[in-house]
TORMI-881695 format. One record per residue: x, y, z of N, C-alpha, C in turn. Coordinates in steps of 0.2 Angstrom, whole numbers, plus 5000, padded with zeros to 4 digits. Layout:
BEGIN
> X	Y	Z	X	Y	Z	X	Y	Z
...
END
This chain:
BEGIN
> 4938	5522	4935	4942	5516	4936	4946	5516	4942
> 4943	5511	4945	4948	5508	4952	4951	5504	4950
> 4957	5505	4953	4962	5501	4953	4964	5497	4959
> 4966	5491	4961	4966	5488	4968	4974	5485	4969
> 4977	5492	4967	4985	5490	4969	4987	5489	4975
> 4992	5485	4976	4994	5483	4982	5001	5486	4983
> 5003	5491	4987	5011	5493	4987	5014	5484	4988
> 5018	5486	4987	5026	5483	4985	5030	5481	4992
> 5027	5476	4997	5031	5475	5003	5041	5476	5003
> 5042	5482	5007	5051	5481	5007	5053	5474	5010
> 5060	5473	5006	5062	5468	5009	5069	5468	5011
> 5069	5467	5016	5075	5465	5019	5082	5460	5015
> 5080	5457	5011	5084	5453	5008	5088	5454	5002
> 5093	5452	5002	5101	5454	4995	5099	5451	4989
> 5104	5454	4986	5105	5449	4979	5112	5449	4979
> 5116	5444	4978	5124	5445	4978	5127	5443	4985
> 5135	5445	4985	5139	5444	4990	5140	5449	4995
> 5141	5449	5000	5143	5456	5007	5153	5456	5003
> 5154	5463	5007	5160	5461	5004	5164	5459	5009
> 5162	5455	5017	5166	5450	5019	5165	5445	5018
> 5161	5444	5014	5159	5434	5011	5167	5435	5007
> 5166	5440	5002	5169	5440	4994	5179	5441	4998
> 5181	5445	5006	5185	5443	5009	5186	5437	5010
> 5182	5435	5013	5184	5427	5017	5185	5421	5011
> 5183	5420	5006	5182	5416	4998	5188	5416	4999
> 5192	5426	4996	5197	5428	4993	5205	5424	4999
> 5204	5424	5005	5209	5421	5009	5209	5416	5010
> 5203	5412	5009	5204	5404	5010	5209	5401	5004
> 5207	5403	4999	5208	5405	4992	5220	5406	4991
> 5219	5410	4995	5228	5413	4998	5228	5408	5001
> 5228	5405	5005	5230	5400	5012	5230	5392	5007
> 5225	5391	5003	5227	5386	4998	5232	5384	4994
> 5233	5392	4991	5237	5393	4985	5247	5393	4987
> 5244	5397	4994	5252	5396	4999	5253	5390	5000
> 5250	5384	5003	5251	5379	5002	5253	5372	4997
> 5248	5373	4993	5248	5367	4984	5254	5373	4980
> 5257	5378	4979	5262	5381	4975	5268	5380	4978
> 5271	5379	4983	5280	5377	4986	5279	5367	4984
> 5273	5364	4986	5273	5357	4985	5273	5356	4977
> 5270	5360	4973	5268	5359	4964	5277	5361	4963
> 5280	5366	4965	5287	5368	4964	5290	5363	4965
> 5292	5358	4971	5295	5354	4971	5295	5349	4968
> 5288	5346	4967	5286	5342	4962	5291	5342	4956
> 5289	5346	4953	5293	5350	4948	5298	5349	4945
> 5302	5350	4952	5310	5351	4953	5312	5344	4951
> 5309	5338	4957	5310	5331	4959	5311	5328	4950
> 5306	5331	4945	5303	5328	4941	5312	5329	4936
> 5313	5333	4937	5318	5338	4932	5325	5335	4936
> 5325	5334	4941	5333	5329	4943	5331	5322	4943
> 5325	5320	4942	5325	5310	4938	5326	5311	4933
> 5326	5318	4927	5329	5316	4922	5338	5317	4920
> 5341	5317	4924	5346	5318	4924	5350	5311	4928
> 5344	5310	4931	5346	5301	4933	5344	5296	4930
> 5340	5296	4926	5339	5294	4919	5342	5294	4915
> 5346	5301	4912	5350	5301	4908	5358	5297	4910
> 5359	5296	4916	5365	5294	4917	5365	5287	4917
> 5360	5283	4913	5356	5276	4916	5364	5270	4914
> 5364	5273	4906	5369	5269	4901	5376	5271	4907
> 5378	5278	4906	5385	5279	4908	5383	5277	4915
> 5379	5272	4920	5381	5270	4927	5381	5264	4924
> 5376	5260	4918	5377	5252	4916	5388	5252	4914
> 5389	5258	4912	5394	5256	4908	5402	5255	4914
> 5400	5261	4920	5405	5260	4925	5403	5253	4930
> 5398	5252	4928	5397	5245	4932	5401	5239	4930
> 5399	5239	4922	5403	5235	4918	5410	5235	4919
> 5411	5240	4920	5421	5242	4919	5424	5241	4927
> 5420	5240	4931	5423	5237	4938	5423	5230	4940
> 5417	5229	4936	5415	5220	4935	5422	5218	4932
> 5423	5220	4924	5427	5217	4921	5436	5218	4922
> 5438	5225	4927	5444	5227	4930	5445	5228	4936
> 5441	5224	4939	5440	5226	4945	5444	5231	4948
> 5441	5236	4945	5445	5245	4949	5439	5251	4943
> 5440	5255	4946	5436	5260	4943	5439	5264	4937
> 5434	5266	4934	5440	5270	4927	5444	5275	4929
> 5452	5274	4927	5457	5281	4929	5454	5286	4926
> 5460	5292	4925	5458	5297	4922	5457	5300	4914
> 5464	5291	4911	5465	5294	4906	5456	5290	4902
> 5453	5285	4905	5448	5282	4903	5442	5287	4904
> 5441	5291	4910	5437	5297	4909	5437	5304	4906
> 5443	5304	4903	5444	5308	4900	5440	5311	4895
> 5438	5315	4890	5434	5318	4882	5436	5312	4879
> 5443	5310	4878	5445	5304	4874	5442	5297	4875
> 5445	5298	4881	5443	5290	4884	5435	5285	4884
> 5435	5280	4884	5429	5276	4884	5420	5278	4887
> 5424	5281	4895	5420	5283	4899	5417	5289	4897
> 5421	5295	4894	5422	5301	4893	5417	5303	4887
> 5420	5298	4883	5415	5300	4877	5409	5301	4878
> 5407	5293	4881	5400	5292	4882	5397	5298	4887
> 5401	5301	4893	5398	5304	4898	5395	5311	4892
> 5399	5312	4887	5399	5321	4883	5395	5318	4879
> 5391	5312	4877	5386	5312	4871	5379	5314	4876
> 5379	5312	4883	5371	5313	4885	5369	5320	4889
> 5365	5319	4887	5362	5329	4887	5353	5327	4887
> 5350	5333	4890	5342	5333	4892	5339	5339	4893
> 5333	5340	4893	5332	5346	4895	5333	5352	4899
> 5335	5347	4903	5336	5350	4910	5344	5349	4911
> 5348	5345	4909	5355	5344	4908	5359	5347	4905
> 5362	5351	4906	5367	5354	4901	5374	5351	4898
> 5373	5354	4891	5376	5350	4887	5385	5348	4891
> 5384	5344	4887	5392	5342	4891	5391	5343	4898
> 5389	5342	4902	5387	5343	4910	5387	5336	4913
> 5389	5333	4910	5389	5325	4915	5397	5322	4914
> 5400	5322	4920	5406	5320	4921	5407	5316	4926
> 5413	5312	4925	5415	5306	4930	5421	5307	4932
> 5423	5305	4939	5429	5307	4944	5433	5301	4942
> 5439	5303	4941	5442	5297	4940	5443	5292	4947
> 5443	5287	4949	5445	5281	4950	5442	5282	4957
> 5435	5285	4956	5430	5282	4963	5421	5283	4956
> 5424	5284	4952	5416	5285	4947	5409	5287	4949
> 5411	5291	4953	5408	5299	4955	5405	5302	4948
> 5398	5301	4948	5394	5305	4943	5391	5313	4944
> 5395	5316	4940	5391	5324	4943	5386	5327	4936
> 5381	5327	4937	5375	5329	4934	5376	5337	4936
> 5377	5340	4930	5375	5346	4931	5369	5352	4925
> 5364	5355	4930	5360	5354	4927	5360	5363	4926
> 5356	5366	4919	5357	5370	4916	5349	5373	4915
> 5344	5371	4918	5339	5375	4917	5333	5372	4921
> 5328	5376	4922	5322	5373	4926	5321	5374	4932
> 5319	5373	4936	5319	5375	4943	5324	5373	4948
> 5331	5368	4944	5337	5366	4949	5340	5367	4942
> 5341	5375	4937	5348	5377	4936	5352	5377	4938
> 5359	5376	4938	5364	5379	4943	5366	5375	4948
> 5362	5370	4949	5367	5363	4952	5366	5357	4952
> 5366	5354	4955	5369	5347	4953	5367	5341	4956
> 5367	5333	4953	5367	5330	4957	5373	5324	4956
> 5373	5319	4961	5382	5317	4962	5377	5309	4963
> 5378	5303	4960	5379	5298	4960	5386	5295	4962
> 5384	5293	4966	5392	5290	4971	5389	5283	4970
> 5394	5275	4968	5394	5272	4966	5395	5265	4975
> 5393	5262	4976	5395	5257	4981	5395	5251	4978
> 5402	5246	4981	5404	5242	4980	5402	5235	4986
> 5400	5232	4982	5398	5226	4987	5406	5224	4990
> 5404	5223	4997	5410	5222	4999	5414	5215	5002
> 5411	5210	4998	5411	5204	4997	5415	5201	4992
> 5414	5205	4987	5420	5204	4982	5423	5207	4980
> 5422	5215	4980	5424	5221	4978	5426	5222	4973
> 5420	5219	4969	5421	5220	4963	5414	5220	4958
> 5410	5223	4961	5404	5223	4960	5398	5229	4964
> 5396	5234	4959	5393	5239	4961	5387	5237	4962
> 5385	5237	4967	5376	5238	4970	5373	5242	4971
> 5375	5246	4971	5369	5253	4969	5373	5258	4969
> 5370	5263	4967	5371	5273	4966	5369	5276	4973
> 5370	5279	4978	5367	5283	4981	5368	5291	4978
> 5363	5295	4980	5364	5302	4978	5364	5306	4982
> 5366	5311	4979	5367	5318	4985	5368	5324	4978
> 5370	5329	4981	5368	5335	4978	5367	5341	4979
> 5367	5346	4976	5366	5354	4977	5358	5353	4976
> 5354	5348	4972	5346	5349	4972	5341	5348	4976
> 5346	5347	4981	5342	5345	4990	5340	5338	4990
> 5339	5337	4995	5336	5330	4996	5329	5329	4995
> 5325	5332	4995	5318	5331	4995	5315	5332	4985
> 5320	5334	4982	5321	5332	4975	5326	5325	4973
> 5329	5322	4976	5331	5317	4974	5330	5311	4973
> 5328	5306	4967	5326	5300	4967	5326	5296	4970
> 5320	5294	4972	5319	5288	4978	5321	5282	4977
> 5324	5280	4972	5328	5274	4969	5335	5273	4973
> 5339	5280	4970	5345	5278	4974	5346	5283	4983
> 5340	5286	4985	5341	5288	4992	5341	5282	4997
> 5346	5285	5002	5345	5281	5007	5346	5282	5016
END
């Protein structure tokens, strides 16, 4: 019995990755992840000091109210734990806020957000209140500032 086998041509060609294909993937891969992780971080952050500007939405409606109607800012005894402003500032809290952390300066209504967890633990932001200067008796906007940097601060009251 003859058989008419044919050997089996070598071939030159792979199956799989070289291991500088499997480096070069692996770095592009590093060079991506170095860039989208400090932008997602920030994100993050921005997302966690708009709730703390959020949460101060009522107590900035309510010093707005109190300079329209007095035209002058709340003393001390009014920001006070007891007082009108005071109370209200120690009832709001968030996740990111820590409790009792929102206080007001007496007789410029200086909001300081102090925030107790999340990627901006440990400081703060400052809503400073400005008064139209036409009748001075009338707040027009919050601007911010703060230990949470600028590139986390809400683009409502930045200026």
């Amino acid at each position: 019995m003859h058989t008419n086998a044919h050997p089996i041509p070598a071939s030159n060609s792979h199956a799989g990755f070289t291991l500088i294909e499997l480096m070069i993937v692996t770095v592009i891969i590093g060079i991506l992840a170095a860039i989208a992780i400090p932008s997602y971080l920030n994100y993050i952050g921005k997302s966690q000091t708009v709730e703390g500007f959020t949460v101060s939405n009522g107590l900035r409606s309510e010093i707005a109210a109190h300079v329209w109607e007095n035209k002058r800012f709340p003393n001390a005894a009014e920001v006070a734990v007891t007082g009108i402003i005071g109370r209200q500032a120690n009832l709001l809290d968030g996740k990111y806020v820590a409790q009792n952390g929102i206080s007001v300066t007496p007789n410029t209504g200086i909001i300081t957000v102090n925030f107790d967890a999340g990627n901006i633990a440990g400081k703060t932001l400052v809503l400073t209140p400005e008064i139209n200067p036409l009748n001075n008796q009338q707040v027009i906007q919050w601007v911010c500032s703060g230990t949470v940097g600028r590139d986390k601060l809400p683009a409502s009251c930045q200026i």
